[in-house]
Structure formats: structure tokens, C-alpha cells
ROBA-356667 format. One record per residue (C-alpha): x negated, y negated, z. Coordinates in nm, 2 decimals. Layout:
<sites>
SITE_X_Y_Z
SITE_X_Y_Z
...
</sites>
This chain:
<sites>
SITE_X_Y_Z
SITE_6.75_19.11_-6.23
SITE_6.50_18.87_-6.20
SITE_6.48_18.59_-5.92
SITE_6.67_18.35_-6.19
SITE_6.99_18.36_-6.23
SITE_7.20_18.55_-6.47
SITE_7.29_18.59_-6.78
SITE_8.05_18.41_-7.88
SITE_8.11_18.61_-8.12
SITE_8.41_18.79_-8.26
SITE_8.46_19.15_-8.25
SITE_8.54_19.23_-8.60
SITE_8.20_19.01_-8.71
SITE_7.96_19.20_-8.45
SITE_8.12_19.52_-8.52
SITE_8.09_19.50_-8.89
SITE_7.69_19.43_-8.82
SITE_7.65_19.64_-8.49
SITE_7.82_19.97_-8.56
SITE_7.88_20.22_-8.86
SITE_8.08_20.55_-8.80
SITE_7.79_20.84_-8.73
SITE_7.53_20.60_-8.59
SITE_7.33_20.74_-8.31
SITE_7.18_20.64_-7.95
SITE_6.85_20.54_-8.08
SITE_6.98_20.32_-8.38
SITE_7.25_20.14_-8.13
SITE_6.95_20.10_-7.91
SITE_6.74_19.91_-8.15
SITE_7.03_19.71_-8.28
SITE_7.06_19.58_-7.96
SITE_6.65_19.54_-7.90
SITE_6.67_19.27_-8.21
SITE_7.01_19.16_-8.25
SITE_6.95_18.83_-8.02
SITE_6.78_18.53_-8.09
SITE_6.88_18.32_-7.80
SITE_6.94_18.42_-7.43
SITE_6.85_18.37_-6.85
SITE_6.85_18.65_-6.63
SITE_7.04_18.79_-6.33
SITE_6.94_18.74_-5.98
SITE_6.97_18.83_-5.63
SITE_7.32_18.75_-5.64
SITE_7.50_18.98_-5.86
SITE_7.24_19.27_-5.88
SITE_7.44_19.52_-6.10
SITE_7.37_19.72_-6.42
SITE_7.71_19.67_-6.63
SITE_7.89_19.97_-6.79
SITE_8.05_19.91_-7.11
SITE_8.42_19.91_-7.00
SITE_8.62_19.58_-6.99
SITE_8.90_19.48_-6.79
SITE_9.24_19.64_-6.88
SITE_9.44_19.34_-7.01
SITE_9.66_19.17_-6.78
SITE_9.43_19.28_-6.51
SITE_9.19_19.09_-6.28
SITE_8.91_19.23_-6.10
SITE_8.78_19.06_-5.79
SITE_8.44_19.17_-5.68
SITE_8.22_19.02_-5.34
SITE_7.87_19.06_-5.41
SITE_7.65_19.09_-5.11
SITE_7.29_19.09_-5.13
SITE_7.05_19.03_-4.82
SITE_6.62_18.95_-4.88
SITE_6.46_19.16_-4.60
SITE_6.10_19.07_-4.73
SITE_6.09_18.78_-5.00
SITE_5.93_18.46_-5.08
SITE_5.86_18.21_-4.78
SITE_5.82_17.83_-4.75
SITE_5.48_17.70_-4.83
SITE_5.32_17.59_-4.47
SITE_5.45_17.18_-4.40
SITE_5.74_17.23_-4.64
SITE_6.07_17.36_-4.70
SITE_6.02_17.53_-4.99
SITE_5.84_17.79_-5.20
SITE_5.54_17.76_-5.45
SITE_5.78_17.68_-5.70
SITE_5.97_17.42_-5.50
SITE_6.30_17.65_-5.46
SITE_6.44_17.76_-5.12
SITE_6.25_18.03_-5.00
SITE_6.42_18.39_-5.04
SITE_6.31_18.57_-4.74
SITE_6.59_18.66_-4.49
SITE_6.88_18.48_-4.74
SITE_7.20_18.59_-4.75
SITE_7.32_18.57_-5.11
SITE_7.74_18.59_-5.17
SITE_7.89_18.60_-5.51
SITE_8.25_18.55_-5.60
SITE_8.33_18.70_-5.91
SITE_8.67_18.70_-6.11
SITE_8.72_18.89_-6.43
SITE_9.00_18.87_-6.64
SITE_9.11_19.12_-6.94
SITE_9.19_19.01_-7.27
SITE_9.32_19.25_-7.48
SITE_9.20_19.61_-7.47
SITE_8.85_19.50_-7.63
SITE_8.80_19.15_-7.43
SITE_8.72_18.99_-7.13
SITE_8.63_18.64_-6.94
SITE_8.40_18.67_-6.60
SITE_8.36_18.38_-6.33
SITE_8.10_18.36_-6.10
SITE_8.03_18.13_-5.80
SITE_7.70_18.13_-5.62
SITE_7.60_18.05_-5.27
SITE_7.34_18.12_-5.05
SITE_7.28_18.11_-4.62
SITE_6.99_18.16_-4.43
SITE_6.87_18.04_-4.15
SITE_6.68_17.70_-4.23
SITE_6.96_17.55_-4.48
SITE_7.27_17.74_-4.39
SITE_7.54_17.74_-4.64
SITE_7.45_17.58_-4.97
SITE_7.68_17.64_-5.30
SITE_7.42_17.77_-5.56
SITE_7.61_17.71_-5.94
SITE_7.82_17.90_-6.11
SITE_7.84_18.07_-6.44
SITE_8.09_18.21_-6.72
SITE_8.08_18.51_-6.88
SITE_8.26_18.64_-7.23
SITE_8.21_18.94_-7.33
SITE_8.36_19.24_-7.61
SITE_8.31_19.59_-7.66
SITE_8.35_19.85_-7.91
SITE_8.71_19.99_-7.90
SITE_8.82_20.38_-7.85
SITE_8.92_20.36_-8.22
SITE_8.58_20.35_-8.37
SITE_8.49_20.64_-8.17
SITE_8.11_20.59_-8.06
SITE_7.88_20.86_-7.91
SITE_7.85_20.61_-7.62
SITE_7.98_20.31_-7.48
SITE_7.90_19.97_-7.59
SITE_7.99_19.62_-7.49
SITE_7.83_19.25_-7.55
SITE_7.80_18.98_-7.26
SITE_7.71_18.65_-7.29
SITE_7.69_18.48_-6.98
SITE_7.62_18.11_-6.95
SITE_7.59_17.87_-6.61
SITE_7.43_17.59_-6.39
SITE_7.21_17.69_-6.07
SITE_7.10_17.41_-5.89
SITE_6.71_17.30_-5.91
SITE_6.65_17.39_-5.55
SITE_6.77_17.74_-5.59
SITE_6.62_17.79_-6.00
SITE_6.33_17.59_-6.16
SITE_6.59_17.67_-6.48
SITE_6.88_17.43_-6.43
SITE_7.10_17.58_-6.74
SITE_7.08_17.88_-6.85
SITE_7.21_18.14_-7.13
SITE_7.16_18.52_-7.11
SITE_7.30_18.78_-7.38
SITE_7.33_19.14_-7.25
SITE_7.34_19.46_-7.49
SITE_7.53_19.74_-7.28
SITE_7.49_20.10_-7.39
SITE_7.65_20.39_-7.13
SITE_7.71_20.75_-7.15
SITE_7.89_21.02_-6.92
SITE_7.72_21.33_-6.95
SITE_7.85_21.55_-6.75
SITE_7.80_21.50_-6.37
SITE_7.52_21.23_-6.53
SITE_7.62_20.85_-6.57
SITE_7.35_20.67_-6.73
SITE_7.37_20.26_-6.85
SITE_7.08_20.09_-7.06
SITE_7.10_19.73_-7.05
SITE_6.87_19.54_-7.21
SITE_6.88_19.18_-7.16
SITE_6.72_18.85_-7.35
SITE_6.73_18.54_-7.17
SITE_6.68_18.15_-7.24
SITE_6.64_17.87_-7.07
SITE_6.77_17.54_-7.15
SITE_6.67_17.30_-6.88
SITE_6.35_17.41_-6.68
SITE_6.02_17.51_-6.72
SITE_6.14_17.77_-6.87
SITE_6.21_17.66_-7.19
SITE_5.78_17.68_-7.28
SITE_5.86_18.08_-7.26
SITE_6.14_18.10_-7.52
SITE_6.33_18.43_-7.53
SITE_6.24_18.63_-7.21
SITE_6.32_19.01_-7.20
SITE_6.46_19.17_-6.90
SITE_6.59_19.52_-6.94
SITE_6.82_19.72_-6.63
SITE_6.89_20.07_-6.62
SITE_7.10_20.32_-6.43
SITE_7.14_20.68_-6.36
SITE_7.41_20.82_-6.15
SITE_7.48_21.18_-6.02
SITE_7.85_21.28_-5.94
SITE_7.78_21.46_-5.65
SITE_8.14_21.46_-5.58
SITE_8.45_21.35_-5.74
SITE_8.41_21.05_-5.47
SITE_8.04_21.04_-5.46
SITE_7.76_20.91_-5.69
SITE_7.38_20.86_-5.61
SITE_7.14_20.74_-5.82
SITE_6.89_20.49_-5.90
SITE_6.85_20.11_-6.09
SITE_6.58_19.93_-6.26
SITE_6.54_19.59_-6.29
SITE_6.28_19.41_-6.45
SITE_6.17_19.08_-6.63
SITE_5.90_19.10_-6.85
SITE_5.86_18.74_-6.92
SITE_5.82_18.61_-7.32
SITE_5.91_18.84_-7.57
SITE_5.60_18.73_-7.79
SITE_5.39_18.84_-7.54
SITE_5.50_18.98_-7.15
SITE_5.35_18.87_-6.88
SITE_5.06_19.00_-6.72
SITE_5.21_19.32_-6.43
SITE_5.12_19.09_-6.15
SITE_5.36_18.82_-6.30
SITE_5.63_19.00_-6.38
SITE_5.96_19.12_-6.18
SITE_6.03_19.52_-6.09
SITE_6.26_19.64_-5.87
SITE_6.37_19.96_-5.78
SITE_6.72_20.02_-5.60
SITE_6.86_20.38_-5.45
SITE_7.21_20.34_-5.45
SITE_7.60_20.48_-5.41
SITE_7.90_20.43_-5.61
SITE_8.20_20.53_-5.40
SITE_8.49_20.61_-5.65
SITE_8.81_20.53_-5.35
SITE_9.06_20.51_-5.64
SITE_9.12_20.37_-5.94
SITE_9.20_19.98_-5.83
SITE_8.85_20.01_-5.62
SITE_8.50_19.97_-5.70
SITE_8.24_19.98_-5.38
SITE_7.83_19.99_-5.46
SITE_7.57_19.98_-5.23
SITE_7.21_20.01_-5.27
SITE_6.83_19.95_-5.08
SITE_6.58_19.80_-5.29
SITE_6.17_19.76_-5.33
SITE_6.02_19.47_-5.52
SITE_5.69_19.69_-5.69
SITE_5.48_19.37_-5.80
SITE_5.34_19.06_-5.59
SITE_5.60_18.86_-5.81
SITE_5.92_19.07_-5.67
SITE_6.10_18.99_-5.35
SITE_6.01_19.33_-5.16
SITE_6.29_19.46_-4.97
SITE_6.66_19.38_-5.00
SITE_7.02_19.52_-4.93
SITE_7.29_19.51_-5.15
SITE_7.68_19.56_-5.16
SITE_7.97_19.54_-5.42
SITE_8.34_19.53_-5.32
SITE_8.58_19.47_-5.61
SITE_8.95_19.53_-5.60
SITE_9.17_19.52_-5.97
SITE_9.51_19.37_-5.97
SITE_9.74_19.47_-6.27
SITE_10.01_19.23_-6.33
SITE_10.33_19.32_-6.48
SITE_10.39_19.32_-6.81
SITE_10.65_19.05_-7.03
SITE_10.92_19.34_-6.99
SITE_10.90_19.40_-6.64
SITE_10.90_19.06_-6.58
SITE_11.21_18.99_-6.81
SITE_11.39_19.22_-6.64
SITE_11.30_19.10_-6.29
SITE_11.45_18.75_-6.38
SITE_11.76_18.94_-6.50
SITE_12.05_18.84_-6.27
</sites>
């Protein structure tokens, strides 16, 4: 999750090329290291490390995410803007509506819309993004979870030197135990922007989770953006942050994370709060609702 924003292929054509029967962690891993050659990054308004589970079909998830810059970037003195002539993050309030549909037991389709309030612009609508993206069903029977995200959008100039944007997002999680652990290791590409001089950008997220009880998990995220794959940026220049967070499991139809974070290089925003509310909605099926019209 970098300060730009985030980030189509069939199943049965990246399943035949992603996954043999008895393949482990480390080759899945790889697979997903090289399998990309195009990809932009999440930001400070959906800060989240994916699992590999889709939305049931005929289900919708709703999530609000919440995020809030303590300590970030400020306007350069005489302007209204930062050294890279975006708003300045410090003491923004980011919201992000996001809608995901199922399709299918191995499919889904995100939403996102983006806006941003603080207290020298107010409300400003950011861009908005779509995101596809399959996984591996329960019939190939994996050692872990895997799913593939694409997630294209628009982000206005004043918010992201990168205008239009493309990320693609391996995601590898496990249950082990009272462990949950997610590996997601993102490539990103810029299409409008400065951006576009790096080429394929390399931004990988992780999460571990302890199920303290059935209700309560803490653990702890990474994100980071390295900058060009054929060569990362110097430390200075590049984006880490570390989050402590809780996932509160309510009940099935709910999904509540919230988490403190610390930007550890100059190029990081370094303190921030975020939250994640999602609700699911399952609709009825075809023979429910036959039966409903029944007289």
C-alpha cells in the first residue's frame, strides 16, 4: 500500500499455467513472483491485505473503509500542495466505498469509489477503480489459498501524479491452526503519469493473524513499495509501513478490521488509523424467488 492508489484472464487458462496437483508454497510463490508483466498500487484508502476467498455467488459485500493520516506529507510553504503537486496527506480523512459482487463459486467483480476530507479542501471525490478477480476452486484441492486480482481505475492528478493505473495482485493464504497468514505480492503500472518512466513497480503486503479467540484476532501487516522491478529504489525512496491490527469475527455476514500504523522511511506517511466495516447480503436464489411470485 503505497501512497498511489490501488491496484483478465479466465480461470481454466491461468489454472492450467498457475497450478498442478502436489505443487507446494514455495513454487506457487514464485509463480506468482514472475507471472505478471503489466501492473499500480494501493493506497491510503483501502489499506487491506486480501485473503484468497471470493464472494459467495449471489452475494454482495459492502465494506466502508476508513483511514485517517495522523503524521503525513504537508503543503509546500505558499502553496496548496505537496512536493509532488498532490493534496498534502497529513490530517486527511480518506473514505472508501467498496461493492463486491460474486460470480459463480470461483469469481468476482469489486467497485471502489474514493474520496478524501481534510481540513484545507474539504470533501473532494478522489476516482474510482474496478476490480476482477478468480481464484483456485475447492476442487483442485491446494495446500493454500490462491486468488488473482486485477484491479484497474482513474485517481484524479491532484490526489496521484498517476492518473490511470493497472495493478495485478497474486494472493496466497493459509490457516494454520490459531495462525492466519496472507502473502500478497503485488506488481503495478502506470499508464498516465510520471510513472510510466519506472515500468513494472513491485509492492508486496503481508499478514499474520493470531485467533486469540473464536471472536478475536491480532496480528500485524506489511506494506511496502519498492519502486522498479529492474532495480528498487534506494530505502529512503521507498514506502514501509507497519500496522498492528484486529479482525473481529461478529458473525458470518460481518467483517470489522481495525489497525494503527507507522510509516518506517522519510518517503512513508508516519502515523495513521485505519477501520474496515463490511456487511454481505445474500440474495435469494431463482427458486426462492419463483416461489415467492407463486400466487
Amino acid at each position: 500500500m503505497s501512497e498511489v492508489l490501488g491496484r483478465r484472464l479466465t480461470l481454466p487458462t491461468w489454472g492450467f499455467l498457475v497450478v498442478r496437483r502436489g505443487w507446494t508454497l514455495p513454487y506457487l510463490i514464485l509463480f506468482c513472483a514472475l507471472a505478471v508483466t503489466a501492473a499500480s498500487a494501493q493506497g491510503s484508502y483501502e489499506i487491506q491485505v486480501y485473503g484468497a476467498e471470493t464472494v459467495a455467488p449471489k452475494s454482495t459485500m459492502v465494506e466502508l473503509h476508513s483511514n485517517f493520516t495522523i503524521s503525513g506529507t504537508k503543503p509546500v510553504p505558499g502553496s496548496r500542495y505537496g512536493a509532488d503537486g498532490t493534496f498534502p496527506t497529513n490530517h486527511a480523512e480518506h473514505e472508501t466505498l467498496e461493492i463486491t459482487q460474486g460470480w459463480g463459486s470461483w469469481a468476482e467483480v469489486g467497485f471502489y469509489v474514493f474520496t478524501s476530507t481534510d481540513p484545507r479542501e474539504g470533501f473532494q471525490w478522489v476516482g474510482d477503480h474496478i476490480r476482477p478477480r478468480v481464484r483456485a476452486p475447492e476442487s483442485w484441492h491446494l495446500p493454500v489459498g490462491l486468488s488473482l486480482s486485477n484491479e484497474f481505475g482513474y485517481q484524479r492528478a491532484r490526489f496521484s501524479p498517476d492518473t490511470w493505473t493497472w495493478e495485478f495482485r497474486p494472493i496466497v493464504d493459509k490457516q494454520v491452526g490459531r495462525w492466519y497468514l496472507a502473502f500478497n505480492p503485488a506488481f503495478d503500472r502506470s499508464w498516465h503519469g510520471p510513472g510510466i518512466r519506472q515500468g513494472v513497480t513491485f509492492s508486496p503486503n503481508v499478514k499474520a493473524g493470531y485467533d486469540f479467540t473464536r471472536k478475536v484476532n491480532v496480528g500485524v501487516e506489511y506494506y511496502g513499495s519498492y519502486g522498479d522491478l529492474a532495480g528498487f529504489d534506494a530505502l529512503r525512496d521507498q514506502q514501509q509501513q507497519f500496522f498492528v491490527v484486529t479482525d473481529l469475527n461478529l458473525a458470518p455476514e460481518w467483517e470489522v478490521n481495525f489497525g494503527v500504523g507507522l510509516g518506517a522511511t522519510s518517503a512513508t506517511d508516519h502515523l495513521l488509523v485505519k477501520g474496515i466495516v463490511g456487511r454481505r447480503f445474500s440474495w435469494p436464489h431463482g427458486a426462492t424467488k419463483a416461489k415467492l411470485q407463486q400466487p
